[in-house]
N, C-alpha and C positions, 0 to 999 in steps of 0.2 A: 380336709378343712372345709370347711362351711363356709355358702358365701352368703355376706351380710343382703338381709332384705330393704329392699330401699320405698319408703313410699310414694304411690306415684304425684301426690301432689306436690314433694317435695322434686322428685325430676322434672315436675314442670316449672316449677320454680329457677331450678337451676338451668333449663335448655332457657328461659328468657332472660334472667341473667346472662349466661352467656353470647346471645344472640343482639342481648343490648351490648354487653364488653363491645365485642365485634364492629356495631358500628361507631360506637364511639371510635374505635380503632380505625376505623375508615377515614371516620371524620378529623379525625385528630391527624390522619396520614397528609388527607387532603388540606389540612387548615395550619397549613406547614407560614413560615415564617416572609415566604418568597413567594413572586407570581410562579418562578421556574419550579418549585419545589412542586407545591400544587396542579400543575400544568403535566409535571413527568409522573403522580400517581394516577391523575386521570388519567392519562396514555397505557400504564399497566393495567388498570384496570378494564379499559376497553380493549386491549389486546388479550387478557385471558377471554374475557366474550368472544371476540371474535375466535380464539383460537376452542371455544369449547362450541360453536357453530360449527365450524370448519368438521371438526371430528365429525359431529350430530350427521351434518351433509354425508360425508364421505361413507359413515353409517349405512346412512338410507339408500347410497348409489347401491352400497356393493349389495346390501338385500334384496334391491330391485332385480339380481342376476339370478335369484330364487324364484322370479315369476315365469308361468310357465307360457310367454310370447312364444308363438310358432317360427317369426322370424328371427328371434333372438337364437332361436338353438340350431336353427339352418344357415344363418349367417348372408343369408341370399333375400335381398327387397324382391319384390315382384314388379318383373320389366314387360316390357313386348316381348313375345316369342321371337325367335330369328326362323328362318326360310332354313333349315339345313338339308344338305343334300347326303343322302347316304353312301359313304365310299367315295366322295366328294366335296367339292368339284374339282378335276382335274387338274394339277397343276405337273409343270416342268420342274424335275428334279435331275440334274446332273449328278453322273456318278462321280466324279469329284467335288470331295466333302472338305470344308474348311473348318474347323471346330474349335470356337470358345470355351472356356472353361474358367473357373473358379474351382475346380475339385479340390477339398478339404478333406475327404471320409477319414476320419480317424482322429481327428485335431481334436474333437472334445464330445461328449456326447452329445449335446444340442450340436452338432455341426452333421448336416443333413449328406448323404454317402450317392445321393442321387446322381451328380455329374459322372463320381467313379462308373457307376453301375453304366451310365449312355456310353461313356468313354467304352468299356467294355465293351458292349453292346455293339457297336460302332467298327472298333476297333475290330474285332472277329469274324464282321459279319463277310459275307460274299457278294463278289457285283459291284462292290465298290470302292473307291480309291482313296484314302483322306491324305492330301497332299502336303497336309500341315495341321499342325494344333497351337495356339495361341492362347498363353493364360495370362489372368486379368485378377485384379480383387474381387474382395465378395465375400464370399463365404468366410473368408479369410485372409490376412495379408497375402502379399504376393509371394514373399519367401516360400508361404508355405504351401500357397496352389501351388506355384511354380515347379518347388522338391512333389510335392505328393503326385501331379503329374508326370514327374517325370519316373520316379517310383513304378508307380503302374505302368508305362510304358515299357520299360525294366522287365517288370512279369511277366507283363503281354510276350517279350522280347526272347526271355528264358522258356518261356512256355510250347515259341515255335510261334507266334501272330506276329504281323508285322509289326515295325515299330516307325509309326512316323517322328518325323521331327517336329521338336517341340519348341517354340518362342515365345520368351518373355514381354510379356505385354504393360499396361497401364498400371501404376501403382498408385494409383487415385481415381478420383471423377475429374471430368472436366470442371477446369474454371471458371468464371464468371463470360472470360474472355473467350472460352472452348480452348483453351490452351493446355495443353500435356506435356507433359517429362517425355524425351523421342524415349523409343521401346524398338529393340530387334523387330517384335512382331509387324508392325505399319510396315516397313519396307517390305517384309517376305508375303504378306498379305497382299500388299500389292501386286508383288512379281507375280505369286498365282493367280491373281486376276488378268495380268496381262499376258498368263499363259493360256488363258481362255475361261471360261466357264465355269463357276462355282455354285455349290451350294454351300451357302453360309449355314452351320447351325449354333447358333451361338446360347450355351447356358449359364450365362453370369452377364455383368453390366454389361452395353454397347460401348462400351469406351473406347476399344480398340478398333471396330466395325467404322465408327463417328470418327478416328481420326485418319486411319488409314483412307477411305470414302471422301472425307474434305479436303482431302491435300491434294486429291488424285480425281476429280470428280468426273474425267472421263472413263473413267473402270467402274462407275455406276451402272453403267447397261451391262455388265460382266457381271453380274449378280443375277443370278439364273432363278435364284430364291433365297431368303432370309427364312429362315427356321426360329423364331425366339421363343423362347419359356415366361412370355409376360403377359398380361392387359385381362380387362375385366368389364362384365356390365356395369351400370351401375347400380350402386346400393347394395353389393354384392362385399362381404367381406368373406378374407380365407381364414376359414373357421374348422379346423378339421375334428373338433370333439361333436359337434353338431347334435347334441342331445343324448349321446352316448354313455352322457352317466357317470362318468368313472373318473371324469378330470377336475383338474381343479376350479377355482369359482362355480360352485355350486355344479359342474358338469359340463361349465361352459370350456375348459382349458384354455390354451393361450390362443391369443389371433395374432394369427401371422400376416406380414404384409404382401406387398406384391413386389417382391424382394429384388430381383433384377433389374424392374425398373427403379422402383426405390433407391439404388443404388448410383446411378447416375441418370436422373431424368433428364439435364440433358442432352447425353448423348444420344438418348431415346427418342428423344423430341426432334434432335438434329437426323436420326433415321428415320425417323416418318417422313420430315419433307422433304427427303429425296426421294421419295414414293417407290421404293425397291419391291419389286414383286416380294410379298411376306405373308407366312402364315404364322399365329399365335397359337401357341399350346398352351392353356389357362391353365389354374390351378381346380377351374367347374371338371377338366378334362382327368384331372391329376383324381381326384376325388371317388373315379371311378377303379378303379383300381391297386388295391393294399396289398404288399408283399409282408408276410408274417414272418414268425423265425422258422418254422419248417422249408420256407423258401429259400432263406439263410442256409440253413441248414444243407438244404439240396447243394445248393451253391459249393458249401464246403466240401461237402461229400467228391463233388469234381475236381478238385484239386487248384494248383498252378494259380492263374492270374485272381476266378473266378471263388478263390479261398480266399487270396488276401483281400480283394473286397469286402467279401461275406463280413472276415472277422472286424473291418472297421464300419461296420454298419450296424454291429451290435450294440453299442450306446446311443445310436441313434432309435433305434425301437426299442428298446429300455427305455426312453424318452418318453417316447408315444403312450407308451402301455403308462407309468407313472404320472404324468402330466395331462396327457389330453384323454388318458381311459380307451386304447383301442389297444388291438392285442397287432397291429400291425401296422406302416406307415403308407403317405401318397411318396409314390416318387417322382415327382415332381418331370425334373428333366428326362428322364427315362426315355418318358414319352415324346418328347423331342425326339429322341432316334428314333425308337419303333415307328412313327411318320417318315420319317426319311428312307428306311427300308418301305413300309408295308402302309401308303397312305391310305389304302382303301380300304381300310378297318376302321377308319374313323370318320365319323358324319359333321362337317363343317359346313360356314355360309361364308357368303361373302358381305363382308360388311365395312360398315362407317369406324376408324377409328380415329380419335384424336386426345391429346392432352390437354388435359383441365382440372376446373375441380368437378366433385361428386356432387351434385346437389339433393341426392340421396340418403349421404351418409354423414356424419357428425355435425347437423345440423346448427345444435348447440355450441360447437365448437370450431375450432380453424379446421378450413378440408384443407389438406394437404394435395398437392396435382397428380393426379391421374390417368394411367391411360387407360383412357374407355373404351368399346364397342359399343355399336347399335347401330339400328337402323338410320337410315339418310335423315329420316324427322325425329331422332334422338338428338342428336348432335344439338348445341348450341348456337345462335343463329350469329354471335358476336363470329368476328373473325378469328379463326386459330388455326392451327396448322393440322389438316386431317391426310387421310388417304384411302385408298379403298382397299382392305388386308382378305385374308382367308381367315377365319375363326372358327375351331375345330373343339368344342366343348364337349362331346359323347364322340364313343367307339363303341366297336362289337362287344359282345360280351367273350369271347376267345382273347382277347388282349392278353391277360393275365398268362393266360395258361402258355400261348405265342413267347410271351418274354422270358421265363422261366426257361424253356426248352430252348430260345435261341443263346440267352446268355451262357448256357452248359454245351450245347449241341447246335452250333451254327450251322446255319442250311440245312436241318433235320427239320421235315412236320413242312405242311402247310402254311399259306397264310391267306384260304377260305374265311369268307364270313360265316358264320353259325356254324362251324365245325364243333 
């Protein structure tokens, strides 16, 4: 079938024709009977406007994620340098180890296998004691840290590794009030505190750490050290595709927060001002170090505890690889252990931290509170609650290759720098 030819004078004719139809249609909408009639087409009319801006906007944001800014793909503003010291500085670490958890590995594939892998780590290593384990939300409701820790304990248990005991902790943040649901964990926390000497390492909220500590505030000096998995420079966001290419938003993948704290600032905040000797393992520190699936793999290959991790950590780098374009993930809490066995692989300072906003970052937008680091003339000069922490952002380059062989082979290999 043939299609009829139209002339174009005559299309012009009909596109004003119909472009007149139209507003007489307008007009005729608008020149309704009632002020209200008139009143509610005007209102439709300006809200397709506005809603055909709105898109146009949203448009041009997400483009902007195609320009190629240096700091856009590192995730990192440029701060002052810190002072770090290599292998340093010294801090008191008691061999009795108290350990927080949120462990999820396995709950879903965005649910990060990191706590399991410290637990492990921890749990096998030699030299030291962990008198208790205490889980908390996070990662996941409490049900299901709580089963998944005790789970693993189980392996560890079958495997021939110790099995500490394990208590239920916080099933929320603190309230307005600092008020919490009581939990097993705040009294056995205590009692080990008042058996002497702890190292806290805590990888999920402070919830448990802020309430057991406030009720009990003479077992504050009984805190030998605080180990947390939080805090950040400023203008620093956790960006783990960081120009990598391969992830979503143009390569940018997802930004992650600063999750622990995030989770209860609060109780965060209430840990600072009791100024507990603490070192911070950031996510700058996390970033140095990717386990891929041959590392998984390994893992498997060893059987017992160090399998059943492995296997729920594979939808978690399945993640990585799909979403942020990396063939391997940061494990975050990991490195919380690997400090508490082997400090002197990693190069920390001692520094200013406290909670605020960022005046770095979402300029345009609400900052959300933060916990920063920086130097003494970073900090904000308004009154806030600081303290002086250890901040531990770079380690040796042996890190990787140290964690692998300890999580398979505890107390095998060194733990030299530059090996």
């Amino acid at each position: 079938m043939r299609e009829r030819a139209i002339h174009p004078a005559t299309t012009g004719m009909a596109r004003r024709s119909e472009k007149g139809a139209s507003a007489t249609a307008i007009v005729g909408c608008c020149e309704g009977d009632t002020v209200r009639r008139r009143l509610r087409c005007r209102v439709r009319h300006m809200a397709r406007g506005l809603g055909v801006l709105g898109v146009a906007l949203m448009l041009l944001l997400m483009g902007t994620f195609a320009l190629p800014i240096p700091v856009w793909r590192t995730g990192a503003w440029p701060v002052p340098p810190l002072s770090l010291v290599e292998g340093g500085p010294a801090v008191r670490l008691p061999v009795r180890l108290w350990i927080e958890t949120d462990a999820a590995c396995g709950q879903s594939r965005t649910t990060d296998p990191d706590d399991c892998l410290a637990l492990l780590l921890l749990a096998q290593a030699r030299g030291v004691h962990i008198v208790g384990i205490s889980t908390v939300y996070g990662n996941a409701p409490l049900d299901v840290t709580d089963r998944t820790t005790r789970d693993l304990m189980a392996a560890l248990d079958r495997a021939g590794a110790p099995s500490p005991p394990v208590y239920r902790g916080a099933a929320a943040p603190e309230g307005e009030d600092g008020a919490v649901a009581p939990a097993p964990a705040f009294s056995a926390l205590q009692q080990a505190l008042m058996d002497g000497p702890l190292t806290l390492v805590s990888l999920g909220p402070l919830t448990n750490v802020a309430t057991a500590l406030r009720d009990r505030p003479d077992l504050q000096a009984h805190v030998a050290r605080l180990v947390a998995v939080m805090g950040r420079r400023r203008g620093h966001l956790f960006h783990p595709a960081e120009g990598a290419g391969g992830g979503m938003l143009f390569g940018h993948g997802p930004v992650f927060r600063d999750f622990n704290f995030a989770k209860d600032r609060r109780a965060a905040a209430a840990v600072l001002g009791m100024r507990l000797p603490t070192t911070l393992i950031p996510y700058e520190a996390a970033r140095k170090v990717s386990l891929t699936g041959r590392d998984l793999a390994h893992l498997a290959a060893h059987g017992g505890a160090a399998a059943w991790v492995a296997s729920r950590a594979r939808g978690w780098l399945d993640f990585w690889a799909e979403a942020i374009g990396r063939d391997g993930f940061y494990p975050f809490d990991l490195l919380a252990g690997a400090y508490v066995l082997a400090p002197h692989l990693f190069d920390c300072a001692a520094v200013t931290a406290w909670v605020g906003e960022d005046d770095l970052l979402w300029a345009w937008f609400a900052r959300p509170q933060a916990l920063l680091v920086g130097g003494a003339r970073e900090r904000p000069a308004e009154g806030r609650v600081s303290s002086t922490v250890v901040y531990c952002p770079q380690m040796d380059a042996t890190v990787h290759h140290w964690l692998v062989s300890q999580l398979t082979a505890p107390g095998q290999g060194g733990t030299q720098r530059g090996e």
